[in-house]
N, C-alpha and C positions, 0 to 999 in steps of 0.2 A: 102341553108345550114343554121346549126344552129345557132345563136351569140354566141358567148364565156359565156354569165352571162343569165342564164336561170331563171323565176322565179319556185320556189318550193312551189307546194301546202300544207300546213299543214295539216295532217289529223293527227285527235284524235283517240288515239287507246289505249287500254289498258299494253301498253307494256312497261318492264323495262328498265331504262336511266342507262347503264352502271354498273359494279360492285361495283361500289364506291359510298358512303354516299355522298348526293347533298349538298352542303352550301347552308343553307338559303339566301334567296334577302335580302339586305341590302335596309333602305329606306334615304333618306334624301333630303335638299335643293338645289339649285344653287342659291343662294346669295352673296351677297357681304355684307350685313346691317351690319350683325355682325362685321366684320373687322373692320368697318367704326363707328361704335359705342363708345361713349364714355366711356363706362364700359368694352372697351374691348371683349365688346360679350356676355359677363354674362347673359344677360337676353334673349339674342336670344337664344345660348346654353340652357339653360335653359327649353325656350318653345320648342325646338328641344325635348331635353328628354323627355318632357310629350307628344310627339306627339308618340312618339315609334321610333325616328328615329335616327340612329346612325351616319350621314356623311353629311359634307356640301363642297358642291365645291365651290371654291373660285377661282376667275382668278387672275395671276400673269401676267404682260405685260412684255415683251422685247420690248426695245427700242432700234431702231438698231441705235440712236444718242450716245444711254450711250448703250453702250452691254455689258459692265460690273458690271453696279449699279442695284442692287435689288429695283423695283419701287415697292414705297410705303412700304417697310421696318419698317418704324415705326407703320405703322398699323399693319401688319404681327405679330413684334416682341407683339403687346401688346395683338392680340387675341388668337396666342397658346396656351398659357397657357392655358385660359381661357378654349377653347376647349379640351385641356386635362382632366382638369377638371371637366367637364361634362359628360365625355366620349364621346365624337366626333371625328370622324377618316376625317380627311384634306385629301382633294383629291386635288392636285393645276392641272388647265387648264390654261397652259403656254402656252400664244397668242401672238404675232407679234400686237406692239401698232398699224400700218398704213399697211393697206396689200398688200401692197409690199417691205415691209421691209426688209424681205429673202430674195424676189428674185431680188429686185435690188440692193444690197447691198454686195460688194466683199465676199465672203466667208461667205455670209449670212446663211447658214444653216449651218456649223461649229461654226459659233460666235453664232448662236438659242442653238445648241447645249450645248456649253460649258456655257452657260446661264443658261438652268435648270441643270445641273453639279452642278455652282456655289450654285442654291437655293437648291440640294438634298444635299451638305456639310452644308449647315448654318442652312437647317432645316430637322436636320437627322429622326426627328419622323416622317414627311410626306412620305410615300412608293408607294405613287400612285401620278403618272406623267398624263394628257391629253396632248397629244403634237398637239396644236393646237387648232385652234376653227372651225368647218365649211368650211375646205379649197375648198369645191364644191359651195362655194358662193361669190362672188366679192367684196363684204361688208369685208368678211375676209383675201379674198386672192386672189392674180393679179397676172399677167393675167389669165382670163382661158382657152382663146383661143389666139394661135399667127396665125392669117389667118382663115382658117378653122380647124385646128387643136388644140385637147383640149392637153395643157401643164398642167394644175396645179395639174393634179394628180404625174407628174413626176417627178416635181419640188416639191413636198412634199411628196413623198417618199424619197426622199435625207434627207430630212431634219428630218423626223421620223426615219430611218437607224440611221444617226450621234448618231442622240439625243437618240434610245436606248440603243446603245454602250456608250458612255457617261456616262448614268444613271447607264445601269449594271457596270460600271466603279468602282463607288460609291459606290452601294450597290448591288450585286445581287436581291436583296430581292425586292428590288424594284418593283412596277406594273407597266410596260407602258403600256397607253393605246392609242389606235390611234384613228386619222381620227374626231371620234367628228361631225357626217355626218348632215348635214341639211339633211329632207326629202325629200325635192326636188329639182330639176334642169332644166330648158328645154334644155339644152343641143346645144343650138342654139349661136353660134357666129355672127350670127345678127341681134339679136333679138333688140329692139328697148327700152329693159331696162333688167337688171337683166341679164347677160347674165353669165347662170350658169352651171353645170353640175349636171344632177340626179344621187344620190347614185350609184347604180347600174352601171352605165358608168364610175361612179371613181375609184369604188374598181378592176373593168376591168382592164383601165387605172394603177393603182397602181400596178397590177399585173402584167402587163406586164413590166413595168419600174423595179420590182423587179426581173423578171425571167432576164432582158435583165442585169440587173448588176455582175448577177451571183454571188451574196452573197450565203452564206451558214448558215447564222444564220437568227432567227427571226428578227421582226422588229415591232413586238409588242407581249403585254400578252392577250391584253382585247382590243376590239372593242367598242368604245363610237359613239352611234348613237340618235338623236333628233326627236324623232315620235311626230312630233306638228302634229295638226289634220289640214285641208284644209282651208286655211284660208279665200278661197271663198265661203264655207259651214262649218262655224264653228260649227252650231248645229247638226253634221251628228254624225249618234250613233257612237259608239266605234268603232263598227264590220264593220264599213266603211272608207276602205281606200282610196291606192290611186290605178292608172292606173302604169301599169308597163313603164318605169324602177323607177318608183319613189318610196316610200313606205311608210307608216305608221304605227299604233299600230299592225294590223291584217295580216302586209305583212311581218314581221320578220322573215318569211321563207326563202324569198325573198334577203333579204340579209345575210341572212346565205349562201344558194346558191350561190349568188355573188364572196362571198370571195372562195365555195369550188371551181368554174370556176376558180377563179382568182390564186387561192393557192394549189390547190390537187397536188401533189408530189412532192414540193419545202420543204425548211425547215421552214417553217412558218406555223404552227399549223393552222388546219381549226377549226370547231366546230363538236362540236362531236353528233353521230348521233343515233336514237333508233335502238333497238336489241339487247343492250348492246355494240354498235361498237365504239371501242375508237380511230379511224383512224384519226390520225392529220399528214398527208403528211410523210415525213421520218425522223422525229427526235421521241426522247423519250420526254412527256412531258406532261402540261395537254392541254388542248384542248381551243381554243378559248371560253370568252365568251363575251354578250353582259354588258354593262353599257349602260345605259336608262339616260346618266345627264341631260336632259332636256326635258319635255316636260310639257304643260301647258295650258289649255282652259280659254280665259278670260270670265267673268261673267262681265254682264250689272251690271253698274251704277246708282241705282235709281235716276231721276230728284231731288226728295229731299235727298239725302243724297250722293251731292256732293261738300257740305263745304269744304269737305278734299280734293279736287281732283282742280287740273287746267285744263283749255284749254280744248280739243272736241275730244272726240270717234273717231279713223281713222280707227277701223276693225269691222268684226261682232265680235260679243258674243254671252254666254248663258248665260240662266237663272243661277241663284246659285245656285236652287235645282237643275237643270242639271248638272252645275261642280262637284257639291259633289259627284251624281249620278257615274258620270263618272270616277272619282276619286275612289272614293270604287271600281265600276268594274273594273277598271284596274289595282288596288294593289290586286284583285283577280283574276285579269288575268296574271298577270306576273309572280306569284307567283306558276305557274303551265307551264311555259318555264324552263323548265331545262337548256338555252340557256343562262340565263338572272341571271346577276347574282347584280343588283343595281338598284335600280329608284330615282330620282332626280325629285324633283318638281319646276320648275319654275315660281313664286317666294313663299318666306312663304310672303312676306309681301307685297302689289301693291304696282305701282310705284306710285305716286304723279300724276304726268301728264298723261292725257287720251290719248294724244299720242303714250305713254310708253304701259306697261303689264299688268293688271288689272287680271294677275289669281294668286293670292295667297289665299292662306288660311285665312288670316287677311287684312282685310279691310285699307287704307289707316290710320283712326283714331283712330287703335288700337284696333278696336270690331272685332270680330271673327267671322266665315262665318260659313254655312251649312258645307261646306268642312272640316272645322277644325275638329271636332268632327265624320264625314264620314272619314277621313283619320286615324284618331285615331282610331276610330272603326277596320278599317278594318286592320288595322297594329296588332295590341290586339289578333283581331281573327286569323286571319293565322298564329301568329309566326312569316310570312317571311319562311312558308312551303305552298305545296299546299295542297287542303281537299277536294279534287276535282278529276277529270281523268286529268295527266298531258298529255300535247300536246306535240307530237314526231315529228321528221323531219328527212328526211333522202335523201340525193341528189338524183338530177336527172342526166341522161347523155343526155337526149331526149327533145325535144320541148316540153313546157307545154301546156297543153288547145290545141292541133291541132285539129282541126274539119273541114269535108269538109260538104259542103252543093251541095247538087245534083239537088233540086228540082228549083235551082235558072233558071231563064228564060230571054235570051234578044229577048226580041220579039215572033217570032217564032223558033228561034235555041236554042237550046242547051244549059247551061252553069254551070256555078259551081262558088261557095264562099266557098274560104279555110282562117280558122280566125286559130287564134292562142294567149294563155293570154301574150307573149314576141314577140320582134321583132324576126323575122325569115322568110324564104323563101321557097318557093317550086319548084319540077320540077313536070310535067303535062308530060303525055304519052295517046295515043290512041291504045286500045286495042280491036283485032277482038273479039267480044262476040257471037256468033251464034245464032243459034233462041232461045238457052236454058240462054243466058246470060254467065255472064264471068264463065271460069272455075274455079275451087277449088284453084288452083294455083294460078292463077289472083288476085283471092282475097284475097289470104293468102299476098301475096307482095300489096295490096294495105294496108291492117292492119297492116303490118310490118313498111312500109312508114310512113301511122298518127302515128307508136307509136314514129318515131322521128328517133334520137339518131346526132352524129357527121355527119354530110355527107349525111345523110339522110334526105329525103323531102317527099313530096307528092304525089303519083301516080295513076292519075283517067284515 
């Protein structure tokens, strides 16, 4: 039978996204430099504007020691301004300081909650919330497994519920955005490091902890998800993701899918789909979309021009002309997802240590990469519109990629290979075929079988 979270193929087609005029993508950072700056940001703002980019996300931490104190306050208070100023729109991704702060901590997703509460009253220009950082990864958030059972998607959906009630509290107007997804996961609670959950298995998980509460309202506006590229193949083109259930730049169908499994006829708005179909489950409203706040290819280090840098290289990289490369393609890739409505570059500026990030746009020493000027370019040319054939999606209810293979052999018998592009399973049947081969019938039910659906499997 089929899994709940199916992948969806993307196909390009010439077809119109819905009756309503699309918002252009918004582009900007995930930074912190500015805040941290002693001009208050002035000059990152600054070079923000001459990139073409209008948002910088900034993390806000909750400390489940102080659940009441706004950490780091006095930098906050000195860079709004600043960013107003420039015209910069504040995205805060409000994270739990140690992760497990919510969930070990009495009424810890109540007190997360009333926490971004606190920061949507003190800092009423901000309208968009991240609630959370990466909760499908250990680094951010614990447990994710109790036994063999993956908990963290459950345990953060409580916590995303609270906190958008809270928020709407505040201001309707408010964005929340959920989830905040790392690209990958293995999924394995014994795994021997890292022991995480892939996208695709959270927003499952999420979905189900949401149907089981029996809410009747949303529990987010916007879906924030992290298409870093493989970090065990950092030079792989763009158009190279991942294996399902994981995902990356080119599997965004994939988790559009996810969520319509996770969410179609609850109150929690899916994404909306080509043919003009504006189905978001059974509320009135708009439709899911994606924010992009992080992703980022780091660029090698030349041996001579690492004055500015400490310590030693810990991932692959690319070349610079390949960042830039990659960069322009994918602000003209995104830019034609009707899905997608923000990209975030991680970082505008490398970290210091080579341990750290090395994919900004500016160099450790303040000189400026191939990318700077590639992203600039491409920001210029598009608008933040596509000029291109925009890429449609539209759910599936059936197994993706089912294929049976007939011609396979053990030995001298007989046998068959049934693949398929998601987890799923099949049932096998033996059918009298006569001297002429199966009848018309026969094979109309074995075509019926590959094309899938709920309950439906395979029939050779």
């Amino acid at each position: 039978m089929r899994k709940p979270a199916a992948l969806l193929t993307i196909v390009s087609l010439a077809l119109a996204f819905g009756s309503t005029a699309r918002a252009e993508v918004q582009f900007g950072v995930t930074e912190d430099a500015g805040k941290y700056a002693d001009d208050g940001g002035a000059a990152f703002f600054s070079t923000l504007a001459d990139l073409g980019m209008t948002q910088n996300r900034i993390v806000v931490f909750w400390n489940a020691a102080e659940p009441t104190t706004i950490q780091e306050q006095a930098f906050l208070d000195r860079a709004m301004p600043q960013a107003a100023l420039h015209g910069t729109r504040i995205l805060f991704s409000v994270q739990p300081l140690h992760p497990t702060d919510v969930t070990s901590t009495p009424d810890g997703p109540a007190l997360f909650a009333a926490y971004a509460a606190l920061l949507a009253r003190t800092y009423p220009q901000v309208k968009d919330f991240i609630v959370g950082n990466e909760p499908n990864q250990p680094r951010f958030w614990q447990p994710q497994f109790v036994g063999r059972r993956g908990v963290s998607a459950a345990a953060y959906e409580q916590t995303l519920a609270l906190t958008y009630d809270a928020l709407k509290d505040v201001d309707p107007t408010i964005r929340v955005i959920g989830l905040g997804l790392s690209p990958r996961g293995n999924d394995n609670p014994r795994a021997s490091s890292n022991v995480s959950t892939s996208p695709v298995r959270f927003i499952r998980d999420l979905g189900a902890a949401y149907r089981a509460s029996g809410r009747t309202r949303p529990i987010m506006d916007q879906l924030a998800f992290h298409p870093y590229p493989n970090p065990s193949s950092a030079d792989d083109p763009l158009t190279k993701g991942y294996q399902w259930p994981n995902a990356g730049v080119p599997n965004l169908g994939r988790i559009k899918q996810a969520v319509w499994d996770a969410f179609n006829g609850t109150a929690q708005p899916t994404f909306a789909e080509a043919g003009g179909s504006r189905r978001v489950a059974s509320v009135a409203g708009p439709p899911l979309s994606l924010v992009l706040d992080e992703t980022g290819w780091q660029a090698a280090i030349p041996s001579d021009d690492r004055d500015a840098y400490t310590g030693f290289e810990n991932s692959k990289t690319v070349s610079e002309s390949t960042q830039a490369r990659i960069y322009g393609d994918l602000i003209r890739r995104v830019v034609c997802d009707p899905g997608v409505a923000a990209l975030d570059f991680f970082h505008l500026v490398d970290e210091v240590a080579l341990a750290g990030f090395q994919s900004g746009l500016i160099r450790a020493d303040g000189s400026m990469r191939l990318s700077y000027d590639s992203v600039k370019s491409a920001i210029a040319e598009t608008g933040g519109e596509c000029l291109g054939r925009e890429t449609s999606w539209r759910h599936l209810t059936s197994v993706d990629g089912a294929r049976a293979d007939f011609s396979a052999r053990m030995g001298t018998r007989f046998g068959f290979r049934v693949t398929a592009a998601e987890a799923a399973g099949f049932r096998a049947g033996v059918f009298r075929a006569g001297r002429r081969g199966l009848a018309e019938t026969d094979r109309s039910a074995i075509a019926a079988a590959l094309a899938g659906g709920s309950g439906a499997g395979l029939v050779v």
